[in-house]
C-alpha positions as CSV (number, residue, x, y, z in Angstrom):
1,X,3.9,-3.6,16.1
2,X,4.5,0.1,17.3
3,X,5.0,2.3,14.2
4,X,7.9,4.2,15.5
5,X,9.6,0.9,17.0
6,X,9.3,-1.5,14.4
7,X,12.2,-3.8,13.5
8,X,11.4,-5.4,10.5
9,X,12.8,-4.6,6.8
10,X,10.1,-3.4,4.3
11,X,11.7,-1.7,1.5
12,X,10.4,0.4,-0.6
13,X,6.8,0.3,-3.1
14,X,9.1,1.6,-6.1
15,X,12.7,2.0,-5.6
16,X,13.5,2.8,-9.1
17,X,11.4,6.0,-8.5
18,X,13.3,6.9,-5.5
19,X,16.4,6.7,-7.1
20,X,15.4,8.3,-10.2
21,X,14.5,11.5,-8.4
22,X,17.7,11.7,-6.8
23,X,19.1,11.5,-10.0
24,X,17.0,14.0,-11.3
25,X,17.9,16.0,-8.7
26,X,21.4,15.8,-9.1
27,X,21.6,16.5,-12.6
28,X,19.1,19.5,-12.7
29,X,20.9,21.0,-9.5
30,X,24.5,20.7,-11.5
31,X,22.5,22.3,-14.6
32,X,21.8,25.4,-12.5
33,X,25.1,25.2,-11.4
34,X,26.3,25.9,-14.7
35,X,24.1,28.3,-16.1
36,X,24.6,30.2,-12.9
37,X,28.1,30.3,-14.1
38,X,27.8,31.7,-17.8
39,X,25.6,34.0,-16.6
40,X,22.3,32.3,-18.0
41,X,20.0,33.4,-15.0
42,X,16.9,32.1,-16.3
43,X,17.5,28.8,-17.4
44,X,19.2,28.8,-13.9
45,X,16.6,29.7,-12.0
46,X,14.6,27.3,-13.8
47,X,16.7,23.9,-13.3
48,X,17.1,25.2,-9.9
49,X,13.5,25.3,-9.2
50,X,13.2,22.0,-11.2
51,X,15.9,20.1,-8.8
52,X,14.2,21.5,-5.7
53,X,10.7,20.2,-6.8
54,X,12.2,16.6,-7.6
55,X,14.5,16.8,-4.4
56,X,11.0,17.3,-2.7
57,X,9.6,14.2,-4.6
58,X,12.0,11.9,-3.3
59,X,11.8,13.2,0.1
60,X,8.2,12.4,-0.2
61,X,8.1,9.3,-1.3
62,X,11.0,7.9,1.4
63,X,8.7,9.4,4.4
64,X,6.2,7.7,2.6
65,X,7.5,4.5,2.5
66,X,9.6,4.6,5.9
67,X,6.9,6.2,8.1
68,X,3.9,7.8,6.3
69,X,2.0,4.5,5.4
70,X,2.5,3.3,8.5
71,X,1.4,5.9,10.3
72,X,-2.0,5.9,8.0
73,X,-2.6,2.3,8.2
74,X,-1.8,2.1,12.0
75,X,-5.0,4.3,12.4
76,X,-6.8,2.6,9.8
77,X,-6.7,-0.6,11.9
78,X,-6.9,0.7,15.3
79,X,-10.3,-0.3,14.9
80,X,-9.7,-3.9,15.4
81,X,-10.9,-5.6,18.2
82,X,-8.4,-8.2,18.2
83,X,-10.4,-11.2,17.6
84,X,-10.8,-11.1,13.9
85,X,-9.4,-13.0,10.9
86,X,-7.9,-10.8,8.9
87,X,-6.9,-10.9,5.0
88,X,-4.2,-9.0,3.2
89,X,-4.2,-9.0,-0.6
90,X,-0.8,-7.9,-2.1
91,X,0.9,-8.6,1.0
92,X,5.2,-7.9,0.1
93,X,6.9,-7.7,3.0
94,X,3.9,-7.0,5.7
95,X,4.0,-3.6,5.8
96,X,-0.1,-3.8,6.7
97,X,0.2,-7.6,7.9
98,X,1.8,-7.4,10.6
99,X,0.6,-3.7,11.9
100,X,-3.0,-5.9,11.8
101,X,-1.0,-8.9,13.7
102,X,0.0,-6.9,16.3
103,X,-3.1,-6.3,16.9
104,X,-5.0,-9.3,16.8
105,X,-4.4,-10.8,20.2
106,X,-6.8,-13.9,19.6
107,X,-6.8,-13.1,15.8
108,X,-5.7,-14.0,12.7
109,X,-3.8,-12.2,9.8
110,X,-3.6,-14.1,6.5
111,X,-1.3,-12.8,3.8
112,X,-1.7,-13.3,0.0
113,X,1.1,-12.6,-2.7
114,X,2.5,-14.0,-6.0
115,X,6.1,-13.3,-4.0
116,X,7.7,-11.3,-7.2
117,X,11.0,-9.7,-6.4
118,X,10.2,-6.8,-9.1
119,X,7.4,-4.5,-10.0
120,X,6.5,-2.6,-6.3
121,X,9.4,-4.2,-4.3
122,X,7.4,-7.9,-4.0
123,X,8.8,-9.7,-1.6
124,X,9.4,-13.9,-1.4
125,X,7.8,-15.4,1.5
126,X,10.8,-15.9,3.6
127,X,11.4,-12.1,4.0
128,X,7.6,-11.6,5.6
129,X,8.3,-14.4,7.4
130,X,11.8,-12.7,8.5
131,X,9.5,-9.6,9.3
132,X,6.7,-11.3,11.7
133,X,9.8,-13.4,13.4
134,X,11.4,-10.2,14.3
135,X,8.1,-8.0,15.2
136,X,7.0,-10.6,17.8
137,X,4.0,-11.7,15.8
138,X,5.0,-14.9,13.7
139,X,2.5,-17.1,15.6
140,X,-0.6,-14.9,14.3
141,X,0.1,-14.6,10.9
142,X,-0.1,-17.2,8.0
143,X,1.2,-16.6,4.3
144,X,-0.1,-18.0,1.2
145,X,1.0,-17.8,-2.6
146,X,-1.8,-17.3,-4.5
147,X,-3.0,-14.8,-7.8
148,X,-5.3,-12.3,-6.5
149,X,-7.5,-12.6,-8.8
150,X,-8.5,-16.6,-7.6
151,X,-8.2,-16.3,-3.7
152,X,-7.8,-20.2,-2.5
153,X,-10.5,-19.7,0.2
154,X,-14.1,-20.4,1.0
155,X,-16.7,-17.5,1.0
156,X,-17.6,-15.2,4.4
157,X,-14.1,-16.5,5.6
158,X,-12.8,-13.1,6.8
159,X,-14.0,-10.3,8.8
160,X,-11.3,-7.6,7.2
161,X,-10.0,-7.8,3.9
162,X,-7.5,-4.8,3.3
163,X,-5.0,-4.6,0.4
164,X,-2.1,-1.3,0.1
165,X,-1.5,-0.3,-3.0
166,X,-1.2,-3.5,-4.9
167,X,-4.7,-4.0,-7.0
168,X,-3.2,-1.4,-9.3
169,X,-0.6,-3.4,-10.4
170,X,-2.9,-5.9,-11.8
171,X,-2.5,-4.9,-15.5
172,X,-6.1,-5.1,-17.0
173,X,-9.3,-3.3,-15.7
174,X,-11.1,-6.7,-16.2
175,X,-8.2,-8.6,-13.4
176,X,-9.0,-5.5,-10.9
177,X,-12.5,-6.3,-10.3
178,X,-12.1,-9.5,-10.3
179,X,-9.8,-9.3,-7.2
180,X,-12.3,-7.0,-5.7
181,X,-15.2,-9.2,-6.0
182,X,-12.7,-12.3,-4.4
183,X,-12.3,-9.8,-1.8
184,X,-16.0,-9.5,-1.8
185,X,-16.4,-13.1,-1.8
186,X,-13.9,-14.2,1.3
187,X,-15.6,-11.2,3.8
188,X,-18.1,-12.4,6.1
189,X,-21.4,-10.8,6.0
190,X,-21.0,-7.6,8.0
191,X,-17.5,-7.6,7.6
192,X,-15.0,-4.4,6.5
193,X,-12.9,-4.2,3.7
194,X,-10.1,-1.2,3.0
195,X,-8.3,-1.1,0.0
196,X,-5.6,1.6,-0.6
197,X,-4.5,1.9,-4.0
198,X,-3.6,5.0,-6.8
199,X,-5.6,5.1,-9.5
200,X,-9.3,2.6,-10.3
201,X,-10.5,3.6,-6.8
202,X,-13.6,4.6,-8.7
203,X,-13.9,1.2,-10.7
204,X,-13.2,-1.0,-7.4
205,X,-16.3,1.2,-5.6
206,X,-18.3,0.6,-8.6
207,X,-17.8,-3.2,-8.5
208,X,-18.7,-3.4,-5.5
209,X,-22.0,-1.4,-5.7
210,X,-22.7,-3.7,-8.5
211,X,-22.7,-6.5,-5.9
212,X,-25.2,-5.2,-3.8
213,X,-22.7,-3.3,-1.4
214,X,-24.1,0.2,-0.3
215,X,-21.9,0.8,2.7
216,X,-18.7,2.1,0.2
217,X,-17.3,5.5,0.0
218,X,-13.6,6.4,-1.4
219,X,-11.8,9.1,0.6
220,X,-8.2,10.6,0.5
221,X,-5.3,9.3,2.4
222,X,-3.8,12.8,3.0
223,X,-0.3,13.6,2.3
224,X,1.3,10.6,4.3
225,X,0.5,8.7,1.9
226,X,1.2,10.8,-1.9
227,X,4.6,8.3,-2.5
228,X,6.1,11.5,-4.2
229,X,4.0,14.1,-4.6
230,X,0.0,14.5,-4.6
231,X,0.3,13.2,-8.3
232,X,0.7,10.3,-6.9
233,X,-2.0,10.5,-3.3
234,X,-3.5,7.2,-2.4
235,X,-7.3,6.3,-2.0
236,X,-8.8,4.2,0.3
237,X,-11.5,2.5,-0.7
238,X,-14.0,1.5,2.4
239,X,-17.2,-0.7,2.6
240,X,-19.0,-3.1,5.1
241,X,-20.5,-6.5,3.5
242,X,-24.2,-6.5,3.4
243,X,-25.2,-8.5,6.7
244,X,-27.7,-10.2,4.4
């Protein structure tokens, strides 16, 4: 799938957040407005500066969502070979899936997802499917319902496991590491694993030092990838399977 071509309907991670900054925005910049007009200038000057800063929130997070994480991913994965079997945890609408598919001329891409139409704009099956249909990619990718946290495959099954942004939304810090050490679980022996996510990036690398993995560092995704602001950046965690 080419990032700047791509056909398919993804949505958006938290659309209630969008739409709440435009709100924001609106009702701070009418604020201004009227102190402007009594004469208040420094509570206008302050709801003024307060509606740019969420205008510029909302901004963020749509480039974000439209074109930022794609562009970060698309790099991310331009270090397929094409041949792999590939796992995405958290799928939604195959944002990462099929950016992996399209790559993966004699691969594999495998999505897993509990299909919820709330929390970070879930998607049901039917609308991934929709996605790979209409991206050109259907025949390489499979999706599964499954929890994350009890993956319905046999161990050193995959040679990439990524997930973007979705451990997080596991509620308990107990759940999280158990999805990373499925994820640990599935990956072949030698194999990578990428997981994007705000927040517990630290927990999920120590979990998987804990399981022997010494290959794992965390690193920024820049500002692509902030989904509003740098408040809210994204890490990617990244570490190669022990070959044994």
């Amino acid at each position: 799938m080419n990032v700047s071509k791509r056909h398919g309907s993804y949505g958006f991670d938290a659309p209630w957040a969008v739409a709440g900054s435009l709100l924001g925005a609106v009702v701070l910049g009418a604020l201004a407005a009227l102190s402007f007009s009594l004469d208040i200038l420094a509570a206008g000057l302050a709801f003024l500066f307060g509606a740019l800063y969420t205008l510029a929130s909302a901004v963020s997070h749509v480039y974000t969502a439209r074109r930022g994480k794609f562009a970060v991913w698309a790099e991310e994965l331009r270090r397929l070979r094409g041949d792999e079997r590939l796992l995405d945890l958290g799928c939604g609408r195959g944002t990462v899936l099929l950016l992996a598919a399209g790559r993966l001329e004699s691969g594999r891409a495998t999505g897993v997802d509990l299909w919820r139409s709330r929390g970070r704009s879930r998607a049901r099956p039917p609308a991934a499917r929709v996605n790979a249909e209409v991206e050109g990619v259907a025949e390489r990718v499979d999706l599964v319902t499954a929890d994350l946290r009890d993956l319905p495959f046999g161990d050193d099954v995959f040679d990439v496991v990524v997930s973007s942004r979705a451990v997080h939304t596991v509620r308990d810090a107990d759940g999280r590491a158990e999805v990373v050490r499925e994820a640990h679980r599935v990956l072949r022996p030698g194999g990578l694993m990428l997981i994007a996510d705000v927040g517990h990036t630290a927990a999920y690398e120590e979990t998987l030092r804990g399981l022997g993995v010494v290959d794992v560092r965390r690193r920024d995704a820049g500002w692509r990838f902030w989904a509003g602001g740098p408040w809210s950046g994204t890490v990617i965690v990244e570490a190669r399977k022990p070959a044994g």
